[in-house]
C-alpha positions in Angstrom: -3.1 -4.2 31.4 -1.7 -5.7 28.0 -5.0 -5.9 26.8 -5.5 -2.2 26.9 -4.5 -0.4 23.8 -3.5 3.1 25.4 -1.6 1.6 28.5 0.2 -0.4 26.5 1.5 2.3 23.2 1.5 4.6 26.0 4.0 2.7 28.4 6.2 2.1 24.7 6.6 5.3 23.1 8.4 3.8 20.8 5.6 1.5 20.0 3.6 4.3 19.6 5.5 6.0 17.2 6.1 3.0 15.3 2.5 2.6 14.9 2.2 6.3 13.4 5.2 6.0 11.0 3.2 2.6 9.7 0.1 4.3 9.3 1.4 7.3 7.3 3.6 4.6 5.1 0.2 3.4 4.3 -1.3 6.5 3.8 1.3 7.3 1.3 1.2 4.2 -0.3 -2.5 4.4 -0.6 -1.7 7.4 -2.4 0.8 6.6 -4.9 -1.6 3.2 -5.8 -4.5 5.8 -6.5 -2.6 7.9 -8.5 -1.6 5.0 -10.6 -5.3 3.7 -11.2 -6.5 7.1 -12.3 -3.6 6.8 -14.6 -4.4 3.5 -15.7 -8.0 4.5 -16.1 -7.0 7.6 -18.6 -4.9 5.4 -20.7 -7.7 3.0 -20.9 -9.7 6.3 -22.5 -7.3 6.4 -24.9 -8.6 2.9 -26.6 -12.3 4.6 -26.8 -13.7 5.9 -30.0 -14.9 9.2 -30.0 -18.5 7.6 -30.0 -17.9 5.7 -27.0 -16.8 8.7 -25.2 -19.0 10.7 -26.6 -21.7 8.8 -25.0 -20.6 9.4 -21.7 -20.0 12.8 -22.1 -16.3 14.0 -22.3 -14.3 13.9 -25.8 -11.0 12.9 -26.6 -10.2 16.8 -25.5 -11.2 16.1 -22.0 -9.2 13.1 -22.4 -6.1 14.7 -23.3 -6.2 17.3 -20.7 -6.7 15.1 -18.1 -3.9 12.9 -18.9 -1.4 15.7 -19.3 -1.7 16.6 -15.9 0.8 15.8 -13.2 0.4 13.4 -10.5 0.1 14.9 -7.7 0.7 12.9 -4.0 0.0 15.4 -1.6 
């Protein structure tokens, strides 16, 4: 009986809602961690020369617009 998943949340609803208030914690945190590698990854841009981003394409421009926009979580 314990070893089935569904019988046991299901017999613990507070179990069960545990185990979705942990999942959208890390769904959240996933996020917020996501946000602040793109962010990371912009600055990095920054260091570039023009050639260097030229030759993949964006220039400091794109650079500068991307960074000036907000983070957005959700």
């Amino acid at each position: 009986m314990f070893n089935n998943r569904e019988t046991h949340t299901s017999s613990h609803p507070a179990r069960a809602t545990a185990g979705v208030n942990v999942r959208g914690a890390l769904s959240n945190l996933h996020r917020v961690l996501k946000a602040l590698d793109d962010r990371r990854k912009a600055r990095e841009l920054y260091t570039w020369s023009n050639e260097e981003l030229k030759d993949i394409g964006i220039s400091r421009g794109d650079v500068d617009r991307e960074a000036s926009k907000p983070i957005r979580l959700w």
